[in-house]
C-alpha positions in Angstrom: 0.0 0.0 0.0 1.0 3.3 -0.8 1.0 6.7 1.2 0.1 9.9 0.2 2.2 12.3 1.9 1.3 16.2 1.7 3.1 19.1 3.4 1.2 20.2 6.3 -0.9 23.5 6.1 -0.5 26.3 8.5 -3.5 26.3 10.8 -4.8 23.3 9.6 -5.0 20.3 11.5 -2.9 17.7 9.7 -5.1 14.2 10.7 -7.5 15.0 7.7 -5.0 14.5 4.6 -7.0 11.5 3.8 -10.1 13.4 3.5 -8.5 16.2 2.0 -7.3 13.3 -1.0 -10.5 12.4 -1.6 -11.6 15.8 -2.4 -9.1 16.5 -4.3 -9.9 12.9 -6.4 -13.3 14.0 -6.8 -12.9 17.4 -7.7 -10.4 16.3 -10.1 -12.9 13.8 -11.7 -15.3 16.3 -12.1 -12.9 18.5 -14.0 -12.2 14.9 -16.0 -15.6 14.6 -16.6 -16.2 18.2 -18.0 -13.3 18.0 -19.7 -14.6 15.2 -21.7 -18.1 16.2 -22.2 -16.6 19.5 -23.4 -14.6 17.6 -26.2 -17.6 15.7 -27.5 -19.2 19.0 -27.6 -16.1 21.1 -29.3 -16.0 18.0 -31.8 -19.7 19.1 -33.3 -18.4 22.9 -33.9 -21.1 24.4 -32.4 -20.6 27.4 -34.3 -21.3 25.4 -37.6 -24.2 23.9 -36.0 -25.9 27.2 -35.2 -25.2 28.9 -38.5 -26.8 25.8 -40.4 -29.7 26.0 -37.9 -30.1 30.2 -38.3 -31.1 29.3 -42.1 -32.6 26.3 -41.7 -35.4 27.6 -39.3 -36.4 30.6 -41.3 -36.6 28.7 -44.7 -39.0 26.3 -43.1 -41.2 29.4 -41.8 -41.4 30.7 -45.3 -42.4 27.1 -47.1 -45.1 27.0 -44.6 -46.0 30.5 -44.9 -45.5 31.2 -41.4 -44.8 28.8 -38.0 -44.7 25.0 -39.8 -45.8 22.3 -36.8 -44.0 23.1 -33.8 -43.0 19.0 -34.0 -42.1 19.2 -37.1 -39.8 22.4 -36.3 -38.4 20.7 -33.4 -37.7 17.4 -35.1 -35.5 19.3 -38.4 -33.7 21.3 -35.1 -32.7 18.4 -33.1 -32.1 16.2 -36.0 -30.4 18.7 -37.9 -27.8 19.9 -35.2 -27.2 16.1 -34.7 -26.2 15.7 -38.3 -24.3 18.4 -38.5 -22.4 17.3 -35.6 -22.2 14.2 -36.8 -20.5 15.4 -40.1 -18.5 17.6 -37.9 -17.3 15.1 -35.5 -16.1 12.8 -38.7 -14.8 15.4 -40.1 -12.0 15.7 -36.9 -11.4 11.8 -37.4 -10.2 12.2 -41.3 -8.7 15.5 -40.9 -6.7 15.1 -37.7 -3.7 14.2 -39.1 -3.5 17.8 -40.8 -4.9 19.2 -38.1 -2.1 18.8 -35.5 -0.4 20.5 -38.2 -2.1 23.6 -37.9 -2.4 26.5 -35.7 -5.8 27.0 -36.1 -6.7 23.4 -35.1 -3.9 22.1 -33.3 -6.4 22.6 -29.9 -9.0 20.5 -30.8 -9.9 17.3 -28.8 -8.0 14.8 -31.2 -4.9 16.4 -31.6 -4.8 17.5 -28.1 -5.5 13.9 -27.3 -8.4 14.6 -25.6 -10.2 11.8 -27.2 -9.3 8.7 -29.1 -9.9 8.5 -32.8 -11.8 5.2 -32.1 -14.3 7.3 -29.7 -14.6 9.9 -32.7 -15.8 7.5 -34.8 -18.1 6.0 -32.8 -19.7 9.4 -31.6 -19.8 10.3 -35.2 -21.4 7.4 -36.5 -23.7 7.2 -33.7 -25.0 10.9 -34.1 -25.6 10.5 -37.5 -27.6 7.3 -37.4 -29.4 9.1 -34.9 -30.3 12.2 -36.9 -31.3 10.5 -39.9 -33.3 7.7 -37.8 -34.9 10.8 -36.7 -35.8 12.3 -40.1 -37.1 9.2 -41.4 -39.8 8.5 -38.6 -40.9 12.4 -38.0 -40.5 13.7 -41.1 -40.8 12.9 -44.9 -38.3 10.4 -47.4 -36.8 13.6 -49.1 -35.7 15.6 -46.2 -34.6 11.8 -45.0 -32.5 11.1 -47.8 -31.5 14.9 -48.2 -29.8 14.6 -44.8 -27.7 11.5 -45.1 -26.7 12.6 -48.5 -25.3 15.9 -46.6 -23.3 13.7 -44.2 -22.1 11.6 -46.7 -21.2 14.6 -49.3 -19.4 16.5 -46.5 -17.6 13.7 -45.3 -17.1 11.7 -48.2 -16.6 13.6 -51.0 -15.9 17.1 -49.7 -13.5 16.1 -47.3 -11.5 12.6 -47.9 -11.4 13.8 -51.5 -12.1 17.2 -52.9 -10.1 19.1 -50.0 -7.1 17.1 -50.6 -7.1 17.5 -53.9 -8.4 20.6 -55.6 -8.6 24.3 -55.2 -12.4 24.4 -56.1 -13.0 22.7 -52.8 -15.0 25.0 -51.4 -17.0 25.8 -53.9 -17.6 22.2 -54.7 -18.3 21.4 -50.6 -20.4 24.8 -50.8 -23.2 22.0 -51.5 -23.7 20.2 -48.5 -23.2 23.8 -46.5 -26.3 25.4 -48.3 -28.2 22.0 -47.6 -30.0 22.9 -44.5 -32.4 24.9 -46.7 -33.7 22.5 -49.0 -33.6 20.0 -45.2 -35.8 22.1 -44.1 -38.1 22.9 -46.4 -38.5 19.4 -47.9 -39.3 18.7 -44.2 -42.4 21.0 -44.3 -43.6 20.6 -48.1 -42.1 17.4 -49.5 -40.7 19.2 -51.9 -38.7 21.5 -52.8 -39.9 24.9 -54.7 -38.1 27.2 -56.8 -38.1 29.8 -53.7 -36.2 27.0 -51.8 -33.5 26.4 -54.7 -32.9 30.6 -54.3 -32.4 30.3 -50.8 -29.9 27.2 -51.2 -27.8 29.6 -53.8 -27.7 32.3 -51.5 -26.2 30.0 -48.9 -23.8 28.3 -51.7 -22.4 31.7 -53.0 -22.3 32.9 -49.9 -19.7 30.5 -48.8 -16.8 31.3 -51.0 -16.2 35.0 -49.6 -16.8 33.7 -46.1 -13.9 30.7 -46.6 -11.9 32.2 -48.8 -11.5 34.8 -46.3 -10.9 32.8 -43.6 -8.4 30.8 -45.9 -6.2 34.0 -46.5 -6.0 34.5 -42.9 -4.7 31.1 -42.3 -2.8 30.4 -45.6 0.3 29.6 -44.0 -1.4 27.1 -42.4 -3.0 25.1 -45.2 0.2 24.7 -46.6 2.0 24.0 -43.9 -0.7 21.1 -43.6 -0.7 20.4 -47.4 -4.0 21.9 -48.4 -4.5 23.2 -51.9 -6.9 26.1 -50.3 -7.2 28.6 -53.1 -5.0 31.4 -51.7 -2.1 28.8 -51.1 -2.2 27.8 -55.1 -3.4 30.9 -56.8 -2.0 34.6 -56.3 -3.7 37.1 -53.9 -5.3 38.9 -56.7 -7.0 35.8 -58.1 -8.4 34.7 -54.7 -9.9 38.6 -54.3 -11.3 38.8 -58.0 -12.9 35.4 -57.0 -13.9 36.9 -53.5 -15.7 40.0 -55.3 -17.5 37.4 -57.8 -18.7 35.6 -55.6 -19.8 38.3 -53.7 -22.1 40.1 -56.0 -23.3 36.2 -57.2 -24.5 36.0 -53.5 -26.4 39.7 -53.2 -27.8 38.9 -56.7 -29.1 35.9 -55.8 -30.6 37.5 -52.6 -32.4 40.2 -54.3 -33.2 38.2 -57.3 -35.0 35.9 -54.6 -37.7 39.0 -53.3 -40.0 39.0 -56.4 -39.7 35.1 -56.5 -40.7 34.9 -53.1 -42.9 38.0 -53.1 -46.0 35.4 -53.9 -45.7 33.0 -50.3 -44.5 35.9 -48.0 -41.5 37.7 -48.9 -42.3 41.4 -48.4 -40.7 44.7 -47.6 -38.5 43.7 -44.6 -36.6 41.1 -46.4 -36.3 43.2 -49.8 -34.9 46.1 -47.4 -32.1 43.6 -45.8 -31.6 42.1 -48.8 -30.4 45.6 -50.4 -29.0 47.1 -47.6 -26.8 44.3 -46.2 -25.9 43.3 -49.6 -24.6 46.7 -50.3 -22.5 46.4 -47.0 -21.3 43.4 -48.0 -20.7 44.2 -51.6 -18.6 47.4 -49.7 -16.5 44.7 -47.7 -15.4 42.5 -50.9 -14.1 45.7 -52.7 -12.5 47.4 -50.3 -10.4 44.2 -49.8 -9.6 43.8 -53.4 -8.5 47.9 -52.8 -6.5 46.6 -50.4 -4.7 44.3 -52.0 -3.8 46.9 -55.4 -2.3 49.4 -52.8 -0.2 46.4 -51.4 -2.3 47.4 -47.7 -3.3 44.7 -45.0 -6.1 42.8 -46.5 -7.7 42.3 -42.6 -9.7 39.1 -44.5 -11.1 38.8 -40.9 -13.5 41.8 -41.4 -15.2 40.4 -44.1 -15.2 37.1 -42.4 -17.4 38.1 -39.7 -19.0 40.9 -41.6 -20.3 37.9 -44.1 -21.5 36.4 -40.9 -23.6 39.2 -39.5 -24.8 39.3 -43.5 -26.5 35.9 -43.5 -28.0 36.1 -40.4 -29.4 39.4 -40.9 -31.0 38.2 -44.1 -32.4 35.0 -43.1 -33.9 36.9 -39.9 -35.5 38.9 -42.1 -37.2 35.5 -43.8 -38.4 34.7 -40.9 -39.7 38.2 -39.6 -41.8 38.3 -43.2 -42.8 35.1 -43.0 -44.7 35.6 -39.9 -46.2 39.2 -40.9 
């Protein structure tokens, strides 16, 4: 048997070290214990989850032509944040050799060894069986299928193959980003109506000035980790002309979307958010590409989180004229 041995504290009496110990053990395992939980969690990227949710929710308002069934809602909500976890969490298993390689990922749970890869797997299979188990009891066969395709696309396709090994990755795994939408509203309709294909392009275009952005912020580290990211391959002018594109593709696809959906609910409120944010963003993409001709600090982040602020903006407003 072993003994613990601690230095005596002044004004302490010494004869409770044992029970001190076992304090100490089980406030330790409690910190254990939140440690772990807080790994599973970090392994969903929340932050992903909630920006999928902030469009899904409003595009399902607008297909019903205000609040769908509450059930219905709650199902899409819970089923959807568990498949985007799920994709998520796989996502860590594939990637984590590169991402101990970078600085931007080097802290999450896998290559801080928080977790096993085995765990990973199982967490992620297990979440996405769940989600989809979900979708097919509650919901409808589209919205089913639509939701293990977006797994398996992001996963899959998008990232054991296309990041790898092309610099159209993101625009090619733009798909299963803008996928929520057409979740969503195949969950309320069955279908999916031309108003919910503008929606999904918004989202798609969208994602090429939010990533690219983010991907001239951390160039450095895509290379270091081997990933043909499109400012790593292509020169800085290149990656802004394609930022600007992509840009306006986004804010014309959001106004082009007002008259389309001016016939099941889309009124005044989203047409003004539409124009106004869109002009802000529009603002953002030049003045980087400004930026870049005067040879000045690009600050990608600013357009990063201004893109951000955009989408949410606009898809509140979907949901604000939905209801009125």
């Amino acid at each position: 048997m072993s003994m613990i041995t601690e230095r005596p504290v002044q004004g302490r009496p010494t004869g409770l070290r044992a029970g001190s110990a076992d304090v100490g053990e089980g406030a330790a395992a409690k910190r254990d214990f939140r440690a772990v939980i807080g790994a599973y969690v970090a392994l969903t990227k929340p932050r992903i989850v909630e920006l999928l949710l902030i469009t899904t929710i409003p595009a399902m308002m607008l297909a019903a032509g205000g609040l769908p069934d509450l059930g219905v809602m709650a199902i899409v909500l819970v089923g959807g944040a568990l498949a985007a976890g799920a994709a998520s969490a796989l996502n860590c298993y594939i990637d984590r050799d590169i991402d101990q390689l970078m600085r931007r990922t080097k802290r999450r749970p896998l290559p801080a060894h928080s977790v096993t890869p085995r765990a990973v797997l199982i967490f992620g299979f297990t979440l996405a069986v769940i989600s989809v188990a979900l979708m097919a009891v509650f919901t409808n066969w589209l919205a089913t299928v639509l939701t293990a395709a977006a797994i398996f696309y992001y996963d899959v396709v998008y990232t054991l193959w296309l990041k790898r090994r092309t610099s159209q990755n993101t625009f090619w795994g733009g798909v299963c980003g803008a996928a929520p939408v057409i979740i969503g509203w195949a969950a309320v309709t069955g279908g999916v109506a031309p108003m919910g294909w503008a929606l999904f392009a918004v989202v798609f275009f969208w994602q090429m000035p939010h990533f690219y952005a983010l991907a001239i912020k951390y160039k450095d580290d895509y290379a270091r980790a081997g990933i043909p990211m499109l400012p790593v391959v292509r020169s800085a002018a290149r990656v802004n002309r394609e930022i600007l594109l992509f840009t306006v593709l986004t804010v014309a696809a959001s106004v082009a979307a007002w008259p389309l959906g001016a016939a099941i609910g889309l009124g005044p409120i989203y047409g003004a958010a539409a124009l106004v944010t869109g002009g802000l963003f529009l603002a953002e993409a030049v003045l980087l590409v400004r930026r870049s001709r005067a040879g000045q600090p690009l600050r990608p982040m600013r357009l990063f989180h201004w893109s951000t602020t955009y989408l949410t903006i606009l898809f509140i407003a979907v949901a604000v004229d939905a209801l009125v």
